[in-house]
Structure formats: C-alpha cells, structure tokens
C-alpha positions in Angstrom: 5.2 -15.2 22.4 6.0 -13.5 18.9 3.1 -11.7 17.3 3.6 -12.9 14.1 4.6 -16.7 14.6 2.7 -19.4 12.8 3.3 -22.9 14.0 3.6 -26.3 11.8 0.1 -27.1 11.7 -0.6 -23.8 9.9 2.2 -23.7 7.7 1.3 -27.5 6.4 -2.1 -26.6 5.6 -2.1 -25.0 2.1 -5.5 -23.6 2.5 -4.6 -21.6 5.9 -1.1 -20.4 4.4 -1.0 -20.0 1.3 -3.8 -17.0 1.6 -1.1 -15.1 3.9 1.5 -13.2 2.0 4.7 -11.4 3.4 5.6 -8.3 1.7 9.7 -6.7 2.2 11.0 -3.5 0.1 13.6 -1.3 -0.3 12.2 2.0 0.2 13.4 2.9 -3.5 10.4 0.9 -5.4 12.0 -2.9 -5.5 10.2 -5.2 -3.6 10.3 -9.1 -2.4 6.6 -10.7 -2.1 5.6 -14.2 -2.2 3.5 -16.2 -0.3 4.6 -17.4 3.9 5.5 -21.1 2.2 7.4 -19.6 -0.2 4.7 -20.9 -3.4 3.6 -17.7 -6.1 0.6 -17.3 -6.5 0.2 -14.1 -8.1 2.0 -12.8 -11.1 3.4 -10.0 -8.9 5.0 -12.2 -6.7 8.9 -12.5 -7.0 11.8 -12.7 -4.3 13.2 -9.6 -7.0 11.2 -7.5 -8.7 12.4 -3.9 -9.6 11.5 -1.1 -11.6 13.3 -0.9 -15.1 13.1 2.7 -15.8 15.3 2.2 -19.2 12.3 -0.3 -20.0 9.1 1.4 -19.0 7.4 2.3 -15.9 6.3 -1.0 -14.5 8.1 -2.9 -12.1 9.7 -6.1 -13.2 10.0 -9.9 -11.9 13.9 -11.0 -12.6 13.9 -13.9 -9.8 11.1 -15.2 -9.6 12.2 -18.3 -6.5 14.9 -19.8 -5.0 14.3 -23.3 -4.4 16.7 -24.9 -2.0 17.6 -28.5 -1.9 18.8 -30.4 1.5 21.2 -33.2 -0.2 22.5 -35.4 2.6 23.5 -39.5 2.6 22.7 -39.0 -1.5 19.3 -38.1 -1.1 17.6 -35.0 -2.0 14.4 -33.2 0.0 13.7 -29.9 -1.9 12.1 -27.2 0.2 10.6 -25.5 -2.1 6.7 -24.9 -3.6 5.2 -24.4 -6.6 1.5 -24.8 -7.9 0.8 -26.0 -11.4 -2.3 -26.9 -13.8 -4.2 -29.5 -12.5 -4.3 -28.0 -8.6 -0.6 -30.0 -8.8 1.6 -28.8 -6.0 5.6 -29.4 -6.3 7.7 -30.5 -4.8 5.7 -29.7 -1.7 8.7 -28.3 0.5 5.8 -27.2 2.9 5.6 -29.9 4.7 9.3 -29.7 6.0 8.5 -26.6 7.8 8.6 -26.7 11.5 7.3 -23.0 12.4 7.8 -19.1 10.5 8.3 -16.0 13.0 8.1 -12.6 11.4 8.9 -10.2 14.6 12.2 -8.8 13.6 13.2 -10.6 10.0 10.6 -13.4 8.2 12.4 -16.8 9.5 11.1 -20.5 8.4 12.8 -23.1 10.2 12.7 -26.3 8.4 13.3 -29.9 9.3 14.3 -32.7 7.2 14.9 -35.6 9.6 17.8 -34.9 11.8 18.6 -31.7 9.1 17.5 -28.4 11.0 17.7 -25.1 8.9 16.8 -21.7 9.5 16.0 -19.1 6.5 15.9 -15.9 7.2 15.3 -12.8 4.8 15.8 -9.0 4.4 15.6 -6.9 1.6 18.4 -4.5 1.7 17.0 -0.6 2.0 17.4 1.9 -0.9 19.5 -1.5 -2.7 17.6 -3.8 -5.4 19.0 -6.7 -3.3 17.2 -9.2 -1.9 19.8 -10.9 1.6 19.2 -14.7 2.3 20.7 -16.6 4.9 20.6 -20.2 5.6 21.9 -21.3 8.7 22.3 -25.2 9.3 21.1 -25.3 12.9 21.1 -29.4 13.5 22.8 -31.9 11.1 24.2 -35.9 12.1 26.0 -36.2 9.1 27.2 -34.3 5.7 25.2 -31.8 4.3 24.9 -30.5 1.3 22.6 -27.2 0.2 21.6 -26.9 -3.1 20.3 -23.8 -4.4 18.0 -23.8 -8.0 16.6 -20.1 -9.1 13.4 -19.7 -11.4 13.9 -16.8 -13.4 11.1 -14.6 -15.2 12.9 -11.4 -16.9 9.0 -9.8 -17.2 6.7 -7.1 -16.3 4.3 -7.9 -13.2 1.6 -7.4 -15.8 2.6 -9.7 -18.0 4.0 -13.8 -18.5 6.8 -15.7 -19.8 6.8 -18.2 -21.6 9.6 -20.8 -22.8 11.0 -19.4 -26.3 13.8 -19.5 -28.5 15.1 -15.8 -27.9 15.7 -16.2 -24.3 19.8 -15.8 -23.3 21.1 -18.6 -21.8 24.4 -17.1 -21.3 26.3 -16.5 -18.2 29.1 -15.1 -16.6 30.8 -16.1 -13.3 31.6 -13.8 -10.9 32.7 -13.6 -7.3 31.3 -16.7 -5.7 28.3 -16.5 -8.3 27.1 -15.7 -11.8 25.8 -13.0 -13.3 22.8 -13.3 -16.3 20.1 -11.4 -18.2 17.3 -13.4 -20.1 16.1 -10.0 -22.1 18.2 -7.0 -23.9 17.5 -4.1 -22.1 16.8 -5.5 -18.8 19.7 -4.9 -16.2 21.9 -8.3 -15.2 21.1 -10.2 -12.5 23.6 -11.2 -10.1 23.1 -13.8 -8.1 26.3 -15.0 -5.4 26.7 -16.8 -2.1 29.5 -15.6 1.0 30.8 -19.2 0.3 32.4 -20.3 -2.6 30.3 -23.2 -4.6 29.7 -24.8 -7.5 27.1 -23.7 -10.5 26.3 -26.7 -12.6 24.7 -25.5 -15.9 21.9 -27.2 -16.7 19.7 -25.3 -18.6 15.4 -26.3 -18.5 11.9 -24.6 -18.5 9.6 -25.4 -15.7 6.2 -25.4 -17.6 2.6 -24.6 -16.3 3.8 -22.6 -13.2 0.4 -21.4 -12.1 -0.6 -18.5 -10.2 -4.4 -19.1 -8.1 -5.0 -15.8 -7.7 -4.8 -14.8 -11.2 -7.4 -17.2 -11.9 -9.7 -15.9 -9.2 -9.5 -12.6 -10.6 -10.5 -13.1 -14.4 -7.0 -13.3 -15.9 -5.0 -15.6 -17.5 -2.8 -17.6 -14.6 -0.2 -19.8 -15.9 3.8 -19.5 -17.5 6.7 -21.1 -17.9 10.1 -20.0 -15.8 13.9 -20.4 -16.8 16.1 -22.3 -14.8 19.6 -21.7 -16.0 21.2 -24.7 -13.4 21.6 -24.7 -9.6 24.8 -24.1 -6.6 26.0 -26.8 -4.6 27.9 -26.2 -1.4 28.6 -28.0 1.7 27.4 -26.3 4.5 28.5 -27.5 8.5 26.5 -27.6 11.5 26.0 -24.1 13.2 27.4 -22.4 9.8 25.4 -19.5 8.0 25.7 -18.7 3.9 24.1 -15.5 2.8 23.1 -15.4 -0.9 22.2 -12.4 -2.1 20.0 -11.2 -5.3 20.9 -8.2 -6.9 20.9 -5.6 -10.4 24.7 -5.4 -9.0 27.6 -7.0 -7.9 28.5 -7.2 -4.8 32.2 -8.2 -2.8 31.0 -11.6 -1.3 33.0 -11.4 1.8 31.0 -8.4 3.0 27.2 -10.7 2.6 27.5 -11.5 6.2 28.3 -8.2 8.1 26.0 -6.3 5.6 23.1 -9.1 6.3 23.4 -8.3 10.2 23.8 -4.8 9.5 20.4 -4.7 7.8 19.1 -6.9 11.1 19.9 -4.3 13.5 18.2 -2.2 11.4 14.9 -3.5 11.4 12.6 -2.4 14.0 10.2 -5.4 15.5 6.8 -6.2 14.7 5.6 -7.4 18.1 2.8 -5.5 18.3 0.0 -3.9 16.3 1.5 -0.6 16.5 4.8 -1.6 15.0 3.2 -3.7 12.3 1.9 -0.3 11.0 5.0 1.6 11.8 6.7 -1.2 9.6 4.4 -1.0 6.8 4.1 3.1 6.8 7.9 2.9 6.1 7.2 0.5 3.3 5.8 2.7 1.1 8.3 5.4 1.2 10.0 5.6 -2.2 13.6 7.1 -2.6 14.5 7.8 -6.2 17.9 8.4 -7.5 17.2 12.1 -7.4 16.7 12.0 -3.9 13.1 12.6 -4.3 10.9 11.2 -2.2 7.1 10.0 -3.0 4.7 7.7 -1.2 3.8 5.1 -3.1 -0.6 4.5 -3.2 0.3 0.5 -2.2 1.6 -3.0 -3.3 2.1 -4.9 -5.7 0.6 -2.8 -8.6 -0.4 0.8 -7.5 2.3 3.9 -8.5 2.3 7.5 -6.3 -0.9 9.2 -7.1 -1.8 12.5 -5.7 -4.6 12.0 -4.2 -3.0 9.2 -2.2 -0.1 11.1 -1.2 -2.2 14.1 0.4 -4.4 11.2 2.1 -2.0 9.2 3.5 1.2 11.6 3.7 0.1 12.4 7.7 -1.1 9.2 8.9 2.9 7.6 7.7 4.7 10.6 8.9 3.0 13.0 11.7 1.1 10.3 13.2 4.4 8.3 14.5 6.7 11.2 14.8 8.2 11.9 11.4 7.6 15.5 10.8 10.8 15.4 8.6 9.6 12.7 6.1 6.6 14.5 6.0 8.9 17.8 4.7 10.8 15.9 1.9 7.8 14.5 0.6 6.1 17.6 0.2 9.1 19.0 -1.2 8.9 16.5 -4.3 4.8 16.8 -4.2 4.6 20.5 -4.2 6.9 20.6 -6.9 4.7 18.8 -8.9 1.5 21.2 -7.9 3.2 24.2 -8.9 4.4 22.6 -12.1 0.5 21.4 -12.9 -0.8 25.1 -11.8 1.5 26.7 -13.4 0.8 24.7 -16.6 4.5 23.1 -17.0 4.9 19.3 -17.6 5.6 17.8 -14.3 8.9 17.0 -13.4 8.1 15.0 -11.0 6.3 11.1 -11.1 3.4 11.8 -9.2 0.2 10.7 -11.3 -3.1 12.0 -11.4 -2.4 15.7 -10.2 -4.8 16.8 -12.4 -7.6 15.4 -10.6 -9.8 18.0 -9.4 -9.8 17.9 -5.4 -5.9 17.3 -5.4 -5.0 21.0 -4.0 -7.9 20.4 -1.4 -6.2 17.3 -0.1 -2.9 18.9 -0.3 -4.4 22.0 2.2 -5.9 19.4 4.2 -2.2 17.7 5.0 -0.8 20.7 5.4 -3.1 21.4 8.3 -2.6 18.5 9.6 1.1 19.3 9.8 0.2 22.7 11.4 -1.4 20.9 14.7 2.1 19.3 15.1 4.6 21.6 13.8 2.4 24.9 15.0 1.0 27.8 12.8 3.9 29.7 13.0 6.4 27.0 11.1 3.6 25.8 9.4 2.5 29.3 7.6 6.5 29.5 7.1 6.8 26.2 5.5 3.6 26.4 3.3 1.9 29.5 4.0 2.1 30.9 0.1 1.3 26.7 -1.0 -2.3 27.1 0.9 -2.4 31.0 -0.1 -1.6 30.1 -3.9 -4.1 26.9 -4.6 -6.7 29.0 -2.8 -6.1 31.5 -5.3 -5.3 29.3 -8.1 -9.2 28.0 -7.3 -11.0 31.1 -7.1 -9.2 32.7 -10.5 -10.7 29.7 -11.9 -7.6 28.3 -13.7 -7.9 24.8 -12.5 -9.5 22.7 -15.6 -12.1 21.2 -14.3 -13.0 22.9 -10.8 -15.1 26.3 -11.1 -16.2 28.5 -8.2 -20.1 29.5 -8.4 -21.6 32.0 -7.6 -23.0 30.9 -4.3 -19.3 29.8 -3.2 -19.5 26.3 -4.1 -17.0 24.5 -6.2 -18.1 22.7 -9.2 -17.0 19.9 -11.2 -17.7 18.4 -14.6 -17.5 13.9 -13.9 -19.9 12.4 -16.3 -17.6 11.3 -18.4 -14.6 11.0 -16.8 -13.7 10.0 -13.1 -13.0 12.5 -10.9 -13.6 11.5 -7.3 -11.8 8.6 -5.4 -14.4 6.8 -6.6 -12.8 6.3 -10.2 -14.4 2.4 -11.4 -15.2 2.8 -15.2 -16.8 0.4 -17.0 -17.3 0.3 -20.6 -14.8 4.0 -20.8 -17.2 5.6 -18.3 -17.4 6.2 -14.9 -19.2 3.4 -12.3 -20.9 5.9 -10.4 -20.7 9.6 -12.2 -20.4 11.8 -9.4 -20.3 15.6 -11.3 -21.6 19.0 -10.2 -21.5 20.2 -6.8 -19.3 17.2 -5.2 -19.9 16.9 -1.5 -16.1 16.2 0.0 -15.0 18.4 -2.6 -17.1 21.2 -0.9 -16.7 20.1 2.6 -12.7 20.5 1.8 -13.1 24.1 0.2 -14.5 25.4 3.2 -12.1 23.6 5.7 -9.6 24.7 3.2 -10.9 29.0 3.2 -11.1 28.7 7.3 -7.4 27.0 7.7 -6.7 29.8 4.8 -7.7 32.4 7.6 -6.3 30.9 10.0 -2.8 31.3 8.8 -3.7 34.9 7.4 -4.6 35.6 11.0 -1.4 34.3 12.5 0.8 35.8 10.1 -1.4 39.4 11.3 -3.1 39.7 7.9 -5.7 40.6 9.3 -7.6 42.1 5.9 -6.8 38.8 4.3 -8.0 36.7 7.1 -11.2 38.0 7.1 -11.8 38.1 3.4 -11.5 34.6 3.8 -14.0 34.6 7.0 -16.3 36.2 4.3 -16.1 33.4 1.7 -16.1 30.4 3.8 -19.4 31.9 5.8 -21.0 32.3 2.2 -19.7 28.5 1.3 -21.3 27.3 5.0 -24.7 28.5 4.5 -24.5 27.2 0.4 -23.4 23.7 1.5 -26.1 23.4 3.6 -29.1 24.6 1.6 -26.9 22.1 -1.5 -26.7 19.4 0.9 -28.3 18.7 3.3 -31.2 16.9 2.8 -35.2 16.1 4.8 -33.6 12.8 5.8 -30.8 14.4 7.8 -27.9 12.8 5.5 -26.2 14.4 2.6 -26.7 14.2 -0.7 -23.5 12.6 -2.0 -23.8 14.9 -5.1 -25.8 18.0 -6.6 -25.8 18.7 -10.4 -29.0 21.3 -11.3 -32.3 19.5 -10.5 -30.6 16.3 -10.1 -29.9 15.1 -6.4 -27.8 11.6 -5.7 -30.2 10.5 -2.8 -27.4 7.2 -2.1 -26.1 7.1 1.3 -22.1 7.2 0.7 -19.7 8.0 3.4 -18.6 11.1 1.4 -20.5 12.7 3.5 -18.3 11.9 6.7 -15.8 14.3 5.6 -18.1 17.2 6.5 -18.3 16.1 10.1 -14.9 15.2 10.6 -13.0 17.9 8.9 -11.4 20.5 11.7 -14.1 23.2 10.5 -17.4 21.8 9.4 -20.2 23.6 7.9 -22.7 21.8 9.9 -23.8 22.7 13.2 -23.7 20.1 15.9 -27.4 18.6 15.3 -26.3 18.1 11.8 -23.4 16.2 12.2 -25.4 13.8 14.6 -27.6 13.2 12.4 -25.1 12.4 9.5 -22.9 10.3 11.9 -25.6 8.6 13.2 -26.9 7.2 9.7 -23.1 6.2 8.7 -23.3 4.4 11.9 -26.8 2.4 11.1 -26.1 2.0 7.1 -22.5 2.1 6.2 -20.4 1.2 9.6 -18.3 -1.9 9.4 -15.7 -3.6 11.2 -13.2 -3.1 8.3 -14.3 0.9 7.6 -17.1 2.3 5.9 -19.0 0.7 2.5 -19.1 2.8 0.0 -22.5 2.5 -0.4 -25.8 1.5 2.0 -27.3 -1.8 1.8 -30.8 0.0 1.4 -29.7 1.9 -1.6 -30.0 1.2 -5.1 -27.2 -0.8 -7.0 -25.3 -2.4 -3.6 -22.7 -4.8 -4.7 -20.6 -5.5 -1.6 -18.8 -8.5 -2.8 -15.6 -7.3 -5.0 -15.1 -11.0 -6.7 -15.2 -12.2 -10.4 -13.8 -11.2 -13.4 -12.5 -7.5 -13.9 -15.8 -6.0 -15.4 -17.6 -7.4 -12.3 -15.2 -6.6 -10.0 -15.3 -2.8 -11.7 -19.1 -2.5 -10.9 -18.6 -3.5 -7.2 -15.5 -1.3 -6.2 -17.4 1.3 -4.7 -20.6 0.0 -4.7 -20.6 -1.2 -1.1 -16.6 -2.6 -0.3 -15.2 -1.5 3.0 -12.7 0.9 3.2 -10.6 1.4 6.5 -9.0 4.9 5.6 -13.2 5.9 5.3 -13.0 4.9 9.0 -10.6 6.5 10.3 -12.3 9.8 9.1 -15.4 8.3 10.9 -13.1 7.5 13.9 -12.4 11.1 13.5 -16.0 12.4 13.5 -16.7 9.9 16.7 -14.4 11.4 19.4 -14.6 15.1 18.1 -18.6 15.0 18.4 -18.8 12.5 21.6 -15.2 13.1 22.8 -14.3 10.5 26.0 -17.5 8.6 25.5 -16.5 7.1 22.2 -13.4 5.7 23.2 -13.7 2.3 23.8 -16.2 2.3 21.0 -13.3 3.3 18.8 -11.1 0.9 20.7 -13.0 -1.8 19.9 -12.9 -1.0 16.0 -9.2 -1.1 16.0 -9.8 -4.6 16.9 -11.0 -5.3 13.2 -8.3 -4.3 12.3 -5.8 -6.0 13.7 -7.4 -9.0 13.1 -5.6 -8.1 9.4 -2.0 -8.4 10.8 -2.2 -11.9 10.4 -5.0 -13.0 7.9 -3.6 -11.6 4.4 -0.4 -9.6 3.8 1.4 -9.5 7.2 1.6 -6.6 9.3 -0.6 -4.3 7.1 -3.9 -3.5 5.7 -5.0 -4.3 2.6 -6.9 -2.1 -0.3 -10.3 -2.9 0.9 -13.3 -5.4 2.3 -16.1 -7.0 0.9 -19.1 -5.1 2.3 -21.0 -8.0 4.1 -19.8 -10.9 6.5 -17.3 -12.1 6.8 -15.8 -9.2 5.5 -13.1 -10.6 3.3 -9.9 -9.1 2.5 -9.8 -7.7 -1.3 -7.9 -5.8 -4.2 -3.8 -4.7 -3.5 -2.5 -6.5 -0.3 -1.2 -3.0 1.1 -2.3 0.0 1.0 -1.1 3.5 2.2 -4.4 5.5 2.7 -5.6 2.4 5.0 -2.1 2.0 7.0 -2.3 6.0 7.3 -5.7 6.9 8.9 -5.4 3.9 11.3 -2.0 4.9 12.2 -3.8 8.7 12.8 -6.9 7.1 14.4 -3.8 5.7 17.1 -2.9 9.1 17.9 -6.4 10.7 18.1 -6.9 8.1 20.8 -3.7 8.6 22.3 -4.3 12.1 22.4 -8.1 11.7 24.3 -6.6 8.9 26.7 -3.7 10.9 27.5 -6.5 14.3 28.3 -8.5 11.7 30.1 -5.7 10.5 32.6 
C-alpha cells in the first residue's frame, strides 16, 4: 500500500482535494506547485515558476498549466481544471481521474472510457525545467493527445491581465516553440520527445480565480494567455515527455533524462522519508555555488534566523554533515561581512536581527555533538570565539551587554524576535529589554564558548568564560523567573510581560540551562497545561490576555493573530527536547505519540511536509506557507533524539 495514494473518490471530491497541494523544486529556487487535481488556486501556483534575478528578487510564474486534451473517434475530453468567478469549475478534468500515487514521482492515472493515461512529473534538480510524461496505458482505437498551456509571465505577488503589450510571437524549435510574453523575462521553451503539431490560435482565458487568495484578503482573479495548443498521435503503451524550461533542450534526450531524474528520487513511503524529501526541498544552489536554505514555500526567501534554526534538523539530523558545511560556508560569510560592517555579499536576509549570532553558536553546537569538539573547534572554533567577542565589545547595533551579564535589546519599535507581526508599522507584540531566549542562548552560547576553549587546552580562556556565564545564570534567574514558577517572556526596567509564551522553553531545552532541575519542571510543566498542542506549541496561553488562535481573515487580522496563540511545530520540537532530557525513557511514548500529529500533515495540506503553522484551538487547522524549514527541521531532530533514547534503551 503507497503512503501517499489517494483513490477516485477523493480525487472527485473538490472539497477533499483541492485543499491538498503537491510541492516539486529544483534545489536552485524554481519550483512546480499546484493543487493534486491539477486546478490553481493560489497565485503562487504554477507548473514553472522561477526566479528572474535580471527582473527583481521575486520568483516568477511563466507556465501557469498544461491542460491536456484526450481526442479520440472526434471527440474531445479535456483533463484539465480551472476555477473561475461565480464558484465555476472548467472543464472539470477531475472527474476522469482514477487514482494519484506520490511514493516515488506524483502520478494521476486518468480514464476516459476505454482511454487509460498515466501522468507523471519531476522537476529536474539544479535545472528550471519542469519533466512531463504521458504514457497511454489502454486505448481501443486512435488517439490523439492534445496539449494547451496557460501562460502568466508575472511575479507570484502580482496578476495578469489580458492587454495590448503582451508578445504573441513565437519561434519553433526542436519539436516545440519557444516564447516570452514580457521584455526582460527569459524565453520559455516549451517541447515534446515527439514531433507534433503547434496550431496558433491565440485567446485569453478570463476570470481565472484563485480561492485561496480570496480567503486571505486579497484580490483573487486574472486572465492567462494561451498562445495555441500541440497535437500528436500517441499509441497504446507509448510515453511522450514534454518538458518546460528557461532553455532549450535536444528533444531526443527528454526520455533518458526523465528516467534519470526517476532513479534519482528517493521514495516517500514513510513518514520519515516524507521529511527527508522535503528537507532536501529547501536547499538552494545558486550559480555561484553557494548554498542557502530557503525559510519555506511558496513566498518566504533565506533569512538568518531560519537558517541557524533549521540548518541541523535538514542536515545533521539525517546524516548530512557535509550540507551542513557548505551552508555555513555561504552563512558565515555573510556574518563576518555584517560584523565586520561590509555590505553582505551574500543573499541571506535579516542578519541584522539581534539574536542571529546566538542561533548561529547554537547550530554550531549542534554540529559539535556529531562531528566532535575537536573538528568542530577546527571548523568554527574562531566563528563562536569572534561573535562572542563581537557581543561583549558591544558592536552589534542593537544587542548590549549589562552590567549584570544580561544581553539587552531595544524592540518597541521595530521587531526583533521571531515574533516579528507588525501592525500599523509597529510590532504585534513588542518584546524589548532583557529578551528571555535571547538570554537563555547567551549563556548556552558562553558555556559551549568554554567548552571549546577547554578542548583546544585554553584553559585561561575557558574559565573566563565559566566566570561570565555563572554571573549570566544567577542574573537570568533573579530577571526571570517569576512567583508562578514560569518565565517572564520579557524584562524592560519595572516592566515585566507576565504572558505565558513558549520562549521560555528554550531555557529548559538548551544543552546548558540556567535553571536548576525544579525550575525546569516547573516551566515545562506549565507549557504542558497552557501552551501544548498536537501541532507544537501556541504562541500564547489561552488564559492570557489578547489570545487569538485562529490565523484567518484579511491580512491586518491575520497580523494580530500570528503569534498570538497559532501552533508552531519547530516550538515543539524544542519542547520534545526539554521532555526526554528532564524525564529521559519515561517520556518516550509521550513524545511518540506527538509525532503522530504530525504526520497526520503528510497528507492533509502540502504533501509530505509541514506547513508554517496551526491555528491554536481544535481542530487545529493548517495555516500560512505550505512548507516550512524550521518545522521540517526540529521534527526531523526530534526523530533522532528518540532514535538516540530508544537505541540507549535497547
């Protein structure tokens, strides 16, 4: 039985399928995301959407669909889908489908009276080209395929609409033709491994509507260009391969290059693999061979925080210590540069955030535990020697070191946590002064610090830093830790955020806590009773001022709610984290059983991953991007902490 393999009744019903979406990329920042029936229904969906660097720093939809036509005794059954005004759904190709499996490749196998054909898709790695092969598994009598694309040539932020300045143009080219709607953008190429005919016939599909812009606040509906459509013959038990592309490609090489890219493809027959599959998806290869992690799909870029987050959940946590190395290559770069006070070379956003070089200490230990203290001191020994220095001098913007060891940070009018909703130019929640993570990560970060000192046999070094980080414990503390046995999420003089956020988990599940054992019980215990879900942690209790769990509405409401009580699965894993290093064996098929919440996500949005986050109260509905890394990467680290106590138990 394939773990991802929805059957006919499913697929037919528009309310059960069209909610799931199937995401493929290229590892180099294209991707190919619609819905499993093939219908949009977001603007960011598109079978190719790239970046256009020459452009701006969005990625772009060029083909939009490829709606395919069985033509057979002179009539025509159209496979495809697309929704319009008026909840109008066209030409409803839908109901031709017999069964989708998306183990090793997404396959739909349609049927259209005695017609039987299989689609199956791959995007081609570190290539903008998107693979399609059609293979004609059943047919009485002639057959005829015939092949129509919708094409956009626009930002996934923006529409298109039918105008006057559009190119209709085209050129033919090896078994295809070639075209580009916009000056500036690249030309598409779009070609079959079989020769055919392109009829020119030139039309806008109006009122092309995307549901999921409407839920959101935004404006939903455009027109798409359809240039003409291929017709072929196709035989019984014969394949054709069309392929996408920003650049030609020798048509006779479609079919060994489309089962190249098969082999290539690990399956997705468990929950394991999904994540595996969808860790991978966000690596990003540039053209300088520099190598980022993308925050998630379809709209985030590679932020800084994200990357330090996530870069050991996609690459320790399932054996890719190397990956791990190149993107730290690229990332440390870029902290150097931003220390240093050089523009950044490299196109990793929000570096300037204030608890970016914490993060980037804290993945650096966690490549220590696998790689050892020796390589790891080696590798990044002066990195975590540098920012600690870099902090303490006092040259980072807005982080200051106070006199009782604390770090300090200025964010009421600016975001400068995770936490980062503004409304109205100003932060959501206004977390400034002494930050709790971003003090729970200093002193994890001075006693890793010593750590290193004291393998490399600095021994004076080492315990300067034994000196500070004691002096940081017993502030954090006294700053902290409040009559109610939780921790204030934030300290700014006289003023005290009494909310009950799962910031606070961080100081129980970091390798070196400032808490003593009692202490973390007691915070564990109340992000157990207040914040605990089956989809992570809220972001804030249900007994505290200003909950908002459900992220819905327009973007201003939506804004107010994004950390006001959504579920976040990477804030589990960290509570995963404080679980089995505070009850050890005991907690393990409690943690088990969480995991369970999670997989339930394989197959209820984006398949095979996790999205952004949850609404906050039952049933705990999927919200925001459809993937994203920081989720993927703590449950794919949670995996290995419970590998690692299961394999100590046996």
């Amino acid at each position: 039985m394939s773990y991802l393999r929805f059957e006919k009744a499913l697929m037919t019903n528009l309310e059960e399928a069209l909610p799931r979406e199937l995401l493929r990329t290229n590892r180099s920042g294209a991707y190919s995301c619609s819905t499993i029936v093939d219908c949009n229904t977001r603007k960011y969906h598109g079978l190719l959407v790239v970046p256009v660097p020459e452009l701006d720093d969005e990625n772009h939809v060029l083909l939009s669909s490829l709606d395919v036509t069985v033509v057979q005794h002179g009539a025509e059954f159209n496979l495809g889908l697309h929704k319009y005004q008026g909840n109008n759904y066209s030409p409803k190709g839908h109901k031709y489908i017999r069964e989708f499996d998306c183990d090793k490749v997404p396959t739909t196998l349609y049927r259209v009276g005695g017609v039987v054909l299989k689609k199956e898709v791959v995007f081609q790695h570190y290539e903008d080209r998107i693979l399609i092969r059609y293979t004609l598994v059943d047919a009485h009598s002639a057959t005829k395929l015939r092949f129509r694309p919708f094409l956009a040539f626009r930002s996934v932020r923006q529409f298109t609409h039918e105008n006057s300045t559009a190119n209709r143009e085209y050129q033919g080219v090896d078994n295809g033709i070639r075209t580009c709607m916009y000056a500036g953008y690249p030309d598409l190429y779009m070609q079959f491994s079989k020769k055919n005919e392109f009829i020119f016939m030139p039309d806008w599909y109006r009122g092309v509507e995307y549901p999921k812009e409407q839920e959101r606040g935004y404006a939903s509906n455009e027109d798409l260009y359809v240039p003409g459509y291929f017709e072929m013959d196709i035989k019984k038990g014969e394949s054709i391969v069309f392929a996408a592309s920003t650049s030609e490609i020798k048509t006779r090489t479609l079919k060994p290059l489309f089962d190249k890219e098969v082999d290539e493809r690990a399956p997705r027959d468990n929950f394991f693999h999904c994540l595996v599959n969808a860790a991978h998806q966000f690596h990003n290869r540039t053209k300088k061979d520099e190598r980022y992690i993308l925050a998630g799909y379809p709209w985030f870029k590679c932020r800084a925080r994200d990357t330090f987050i996530a870069l050991p959940g996609l690459t320790l946590a399932i054996e890719e210590q190397d990956y791990f190395e190149l993107v730290m290559q690229t990332a440390e770069r870029g902290l150097r540069e931003f220390m240093e006070g050089k523009p950044l070379t490299v196109k990793i956003y929000e570096m300037e955030q204030p608890d970016v070089p914490l993060w980037a200490i804290w993945a650096i230990q966690q490549y220590a535990k696998e790689a050892g203290d020796e390589k790891c001191f080696k590798m990044y020994g002066k990195l975590v020697r540098d920012i600690v220095e870099y902090i303490e001098e006092g040259k980072h913007p807005n982080l200051t070191l106070e006199d009782n060891g604390l770090l300090r940070t200025e964010g009421k009018e600016k975001a400068v946590t995770w936490m980062n909703s503004t409304a109205n130019g100003r932060p959501v929640v206004p977390r400034t002064g002494f930050i709790v993570e971003f003090n729970a990560l200093w002193y994890n970060a001075l006693k890793f610090a010593a750590k290193l000192a004291a393998a490399n046999n600095d021994t004076k070094e080492a315990a300067n830093l034994e000196a500070r980080a004691e002096k940081a414990k017993k502030s954090f503390v006294d700053t902290f830790l409040n009559d109610y046995g939780y921790l204030f999420d934030y300290v700014d003089g006289y003023m005290m955020d009494w909310s009950v956020r799962p910031n606070m988990i961080f100081a129980v599940a970091l390798d070196y806590s400032p808490l003593d054992r009692t202490q973390k019980k007691s915070v564990l215990d109340i992000c157990t009773r207040e914040l605990l879900t089956p989809k992570g942690l809220r972001s804030l209790s249900p007994k505290s001022g200003g909950y908002n769990p459900m992220y819905v509405g327009p973007q201003s409401q939506r804004d107010y709610a994004y950390h006001q009580g959504t579920a976040w699965p990477w804030l589990g894993g960290f509570y995963m984290e404080a679980c089995l290093k505070l009850y050890k064996l005991t907690r393990l098929s409690f943690v088990e059983r969480q995991m369970v919440g999670y997989e339930d996500e394989m197959v209820l949005n984006c398949l095979g991953t996790i999205p952004e986050m949850s609404d906050g109260n039952p049933p705990f509905r999927a919200r925001g991007a459809m993937s994203f890394a920081m989720n993927v990467a703590e449950i794919l680290r949670t995996l290995k902490m419970l590998e690692k106590y299961t394999y100590n138990r046996d």
